[in-house]
C-alpha positions as CSV (number, residue, x, y, z in Angstrom):
1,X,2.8,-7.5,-23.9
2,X,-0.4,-7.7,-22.2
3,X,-3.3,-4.9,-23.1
4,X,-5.5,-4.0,-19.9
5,X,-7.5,-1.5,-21.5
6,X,-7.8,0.4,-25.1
7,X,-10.1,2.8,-26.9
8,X,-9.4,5.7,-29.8
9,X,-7.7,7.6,-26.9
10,X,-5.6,5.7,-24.7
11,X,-4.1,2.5,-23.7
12,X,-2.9,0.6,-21.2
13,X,-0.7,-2.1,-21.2
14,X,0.7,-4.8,-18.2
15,X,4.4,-3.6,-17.8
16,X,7.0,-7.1,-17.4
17,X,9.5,-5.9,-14.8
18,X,13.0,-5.2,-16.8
19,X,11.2,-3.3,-19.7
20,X,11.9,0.5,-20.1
21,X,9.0,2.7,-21.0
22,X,10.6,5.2,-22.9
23,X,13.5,5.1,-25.2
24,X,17.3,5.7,-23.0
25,X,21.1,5.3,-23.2
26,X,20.9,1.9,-23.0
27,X,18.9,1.7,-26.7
28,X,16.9,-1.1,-25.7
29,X,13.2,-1.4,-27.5
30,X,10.9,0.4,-25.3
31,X,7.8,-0.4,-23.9
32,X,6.2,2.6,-25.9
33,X,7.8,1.0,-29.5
34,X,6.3,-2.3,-28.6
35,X,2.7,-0.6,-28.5
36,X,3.3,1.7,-31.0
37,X,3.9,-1.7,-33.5
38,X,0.8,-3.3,-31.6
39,X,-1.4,-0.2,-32.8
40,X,-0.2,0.1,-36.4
41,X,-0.3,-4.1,-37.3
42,X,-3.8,-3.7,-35.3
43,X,-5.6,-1.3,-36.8
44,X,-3.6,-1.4,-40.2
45,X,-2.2,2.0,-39.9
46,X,-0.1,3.3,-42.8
47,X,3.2,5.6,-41.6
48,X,3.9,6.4,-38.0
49,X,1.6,5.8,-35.1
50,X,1.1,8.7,-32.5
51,X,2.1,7.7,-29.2
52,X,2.0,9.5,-26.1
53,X,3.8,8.3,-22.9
54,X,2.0,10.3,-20.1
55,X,4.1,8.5,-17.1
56,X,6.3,6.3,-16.0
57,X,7.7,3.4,-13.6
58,X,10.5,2.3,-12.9
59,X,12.6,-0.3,-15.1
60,X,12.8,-2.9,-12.6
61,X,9.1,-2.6,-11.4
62,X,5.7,-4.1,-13.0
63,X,2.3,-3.4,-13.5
64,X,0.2,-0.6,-15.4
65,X,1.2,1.7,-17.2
66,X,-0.8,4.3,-19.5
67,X,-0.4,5.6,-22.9
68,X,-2.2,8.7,-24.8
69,X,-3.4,7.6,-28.7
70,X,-4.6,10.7,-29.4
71,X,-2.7,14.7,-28.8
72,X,-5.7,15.7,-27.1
73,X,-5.6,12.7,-24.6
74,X,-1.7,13.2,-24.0
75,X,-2.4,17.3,-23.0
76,X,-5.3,16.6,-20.9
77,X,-3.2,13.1,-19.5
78,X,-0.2,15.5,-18.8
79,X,-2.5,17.6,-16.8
80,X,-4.0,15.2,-15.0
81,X,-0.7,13.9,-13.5
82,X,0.5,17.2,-12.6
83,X,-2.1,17.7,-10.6
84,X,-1.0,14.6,-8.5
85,X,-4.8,14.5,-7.0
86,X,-6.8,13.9,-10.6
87,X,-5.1,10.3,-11.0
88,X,-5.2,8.0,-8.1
89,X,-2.5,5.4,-8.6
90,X,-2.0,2.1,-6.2
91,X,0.6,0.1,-6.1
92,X,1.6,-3.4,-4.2
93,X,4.6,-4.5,-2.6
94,X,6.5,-7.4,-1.1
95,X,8.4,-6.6,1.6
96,X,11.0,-7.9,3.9
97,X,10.3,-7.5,7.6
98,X,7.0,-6.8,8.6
99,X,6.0,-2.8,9.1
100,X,5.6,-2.3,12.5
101,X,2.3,-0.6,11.9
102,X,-0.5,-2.4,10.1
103,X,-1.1,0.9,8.2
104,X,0.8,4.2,8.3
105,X,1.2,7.9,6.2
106,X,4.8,8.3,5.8
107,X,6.4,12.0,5.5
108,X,9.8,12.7,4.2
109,X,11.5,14.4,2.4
110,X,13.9,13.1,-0.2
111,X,17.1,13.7,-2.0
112,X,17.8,12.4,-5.7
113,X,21.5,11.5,-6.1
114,X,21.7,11.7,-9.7
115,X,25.5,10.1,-10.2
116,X,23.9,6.9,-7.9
117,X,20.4,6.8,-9.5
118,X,19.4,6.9,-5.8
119,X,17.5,8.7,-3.3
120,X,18.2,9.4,0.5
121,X,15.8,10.6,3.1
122,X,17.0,13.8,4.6
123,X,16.2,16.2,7.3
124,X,13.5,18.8,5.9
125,X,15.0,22.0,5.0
126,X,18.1,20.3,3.0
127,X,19.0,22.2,-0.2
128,X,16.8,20.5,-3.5
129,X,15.4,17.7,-0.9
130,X,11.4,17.3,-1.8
131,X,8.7,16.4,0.2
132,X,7.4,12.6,-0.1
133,X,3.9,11.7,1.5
134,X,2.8,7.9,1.1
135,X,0.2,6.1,2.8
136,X,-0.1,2.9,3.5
137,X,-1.6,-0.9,4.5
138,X,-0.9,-4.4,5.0
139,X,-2.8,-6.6,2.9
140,X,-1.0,-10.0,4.0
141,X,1.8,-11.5,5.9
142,X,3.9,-14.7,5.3
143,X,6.8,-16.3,7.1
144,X,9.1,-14.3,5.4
145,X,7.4,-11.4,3.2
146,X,4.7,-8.9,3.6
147,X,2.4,-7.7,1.1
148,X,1.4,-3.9,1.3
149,X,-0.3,-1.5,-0.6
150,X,0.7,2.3,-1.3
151,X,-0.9,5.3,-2.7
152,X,1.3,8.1,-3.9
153,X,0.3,11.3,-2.5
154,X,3.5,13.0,-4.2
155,X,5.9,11.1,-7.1
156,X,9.5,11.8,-6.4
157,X,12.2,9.8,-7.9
158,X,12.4,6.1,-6.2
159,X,9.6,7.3,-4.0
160,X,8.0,4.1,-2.5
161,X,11.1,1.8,-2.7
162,X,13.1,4.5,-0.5
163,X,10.9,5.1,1.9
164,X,9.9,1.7,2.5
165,X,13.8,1.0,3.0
166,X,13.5,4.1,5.9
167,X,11.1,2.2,7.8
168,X,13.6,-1.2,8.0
169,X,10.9,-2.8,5.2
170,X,13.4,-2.8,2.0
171,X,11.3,-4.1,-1.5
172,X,11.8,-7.8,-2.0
173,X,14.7,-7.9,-4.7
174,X,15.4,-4.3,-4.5
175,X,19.6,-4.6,-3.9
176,X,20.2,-1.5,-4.1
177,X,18.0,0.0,-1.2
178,X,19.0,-2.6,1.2
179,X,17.3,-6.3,0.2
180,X,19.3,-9.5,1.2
181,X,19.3,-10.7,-2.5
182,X,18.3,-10.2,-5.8
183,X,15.1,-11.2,-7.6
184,X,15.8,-14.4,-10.6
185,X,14.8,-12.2,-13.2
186,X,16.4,-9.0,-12.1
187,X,13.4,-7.1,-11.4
188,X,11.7,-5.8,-8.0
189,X,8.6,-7.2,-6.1
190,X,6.8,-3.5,-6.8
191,X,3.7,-3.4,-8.8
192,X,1.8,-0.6,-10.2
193,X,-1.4,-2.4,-9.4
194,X,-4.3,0.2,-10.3
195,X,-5.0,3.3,-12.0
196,X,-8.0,5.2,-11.4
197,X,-8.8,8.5,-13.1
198,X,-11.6,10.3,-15.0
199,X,-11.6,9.3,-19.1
200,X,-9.5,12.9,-20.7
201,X,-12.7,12.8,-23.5
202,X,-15.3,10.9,-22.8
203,X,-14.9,11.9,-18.8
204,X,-16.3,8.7,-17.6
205,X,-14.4,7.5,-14.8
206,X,-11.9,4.9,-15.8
207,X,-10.6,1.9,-13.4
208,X,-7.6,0.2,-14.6
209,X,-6.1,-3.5,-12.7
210,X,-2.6,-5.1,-13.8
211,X,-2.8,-8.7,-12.6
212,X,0.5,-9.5,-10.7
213,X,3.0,-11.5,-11.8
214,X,3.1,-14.5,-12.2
215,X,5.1,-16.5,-9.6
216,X,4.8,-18.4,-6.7
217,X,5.2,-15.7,-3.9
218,X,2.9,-13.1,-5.2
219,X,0.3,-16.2,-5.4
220,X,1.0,-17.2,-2.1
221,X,0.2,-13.8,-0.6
222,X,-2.6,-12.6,-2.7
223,X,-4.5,-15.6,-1.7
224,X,-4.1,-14.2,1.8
225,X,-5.9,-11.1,1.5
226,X,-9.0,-10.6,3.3
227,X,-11.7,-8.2,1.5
């Protein structure tokens, strides 16, 4: 586990893909146990460590991801992320294909399959479809793979990884919304590169990286970018 960022409040921690943040049916160890045993050998703290999980990514995707320390920072945190516009949160992808705009807002709307764990874009006006608005940029092309960045406007279920697949640009190692094969360890070339926000108690304004994983591909690209 790799802290980014920790204070009496809140911390952040580098999500590996194939971790779960929160406790499911599968009773794996969660990412939020791992930090929980992190705080209390840490600091030394005797009987059980408050720990708030304020959001989530998916299991198979990487990168930041924020926890509350204290009550106060998890209601304020809970807030924050409601309002969608209070938390600005970018994330990078590898893609197949190349988009065939440099950079683009995408509108859809979006229906969860629940049975599938899957979500379909749909006409607007479709019973419990929601509306999904992402923008995004290319940051650097390869012979094969594209890196972009995204910026949620909305968070529905599966949000960037299906509406990338809409636009014929399916997430490198993302099987089950259209990718030609599978990533070695099982996870997907999505990263929850940044989170920017304002502190819940100090109200400083708080800037949050993830380095990206560590493999060839995402090296090769990321060399790439241009400022």
């Amino acid at each position: 586990m790799q802290v980014l960022y920790e204070d009496n409040h809140i911390i952040a921690v580098n999500k590996a893909p194939g971790e779960i943040v929160q406790g499911d049916k599968t009773g794996d160890t969660p990412l939020s146990e791992i930090v929980k045993a992190y705080i209390k050998e840490k600091y030394q703290k005797p009987g059980e460590v408050f720990l708030g999980v304020t959001h989530r990514i998916d299991r198979p995707t990487s990168g930041v991801v924020l926890f509350a320390r204290t009550s106060k920072a998890l209601t304020r945190l809970n807030q924050m992320f409601q309002a969608h516009d209070a938390i600005k949160k970018t994330y990078w992808a590898i893609v197949e294909q190349k988009p065939s705009l440099p950079e683009c807002r995408l509108e859809n709307w979006l229906l969860r399959n629940e049975k599938q764990n899957k979500s379909y874009v749909v006409k607007a006006g479709t019973k419990d479809a929601k509306q999904a608005i992402l923008t995004y940029k290319t940051l650097a092309t390869g012979d094969r793979y594209t890196l972009i960045e995204v910026n949620l406007l909305t968070g529905r279920h599966h949000q960037i990884r299906c509406q990338l697949a809409a636009i014929g640009c399916p997430i490198k190692g993302d099987l089950k919304y259209g990718a030609r094969r599978s990533n070695p360890d099982g996870g997907i070339s999505l990263h929850a590169r940044e989170i920017d926000f304002i502190h819940p108690v100090s109200k400083q304004r708080i800037r949050i990286q993830a380095p990206v994983p560590d493999d060839n591909l995402w090296r090769a690209l990321t060399e790439k970018i241009v400022d």
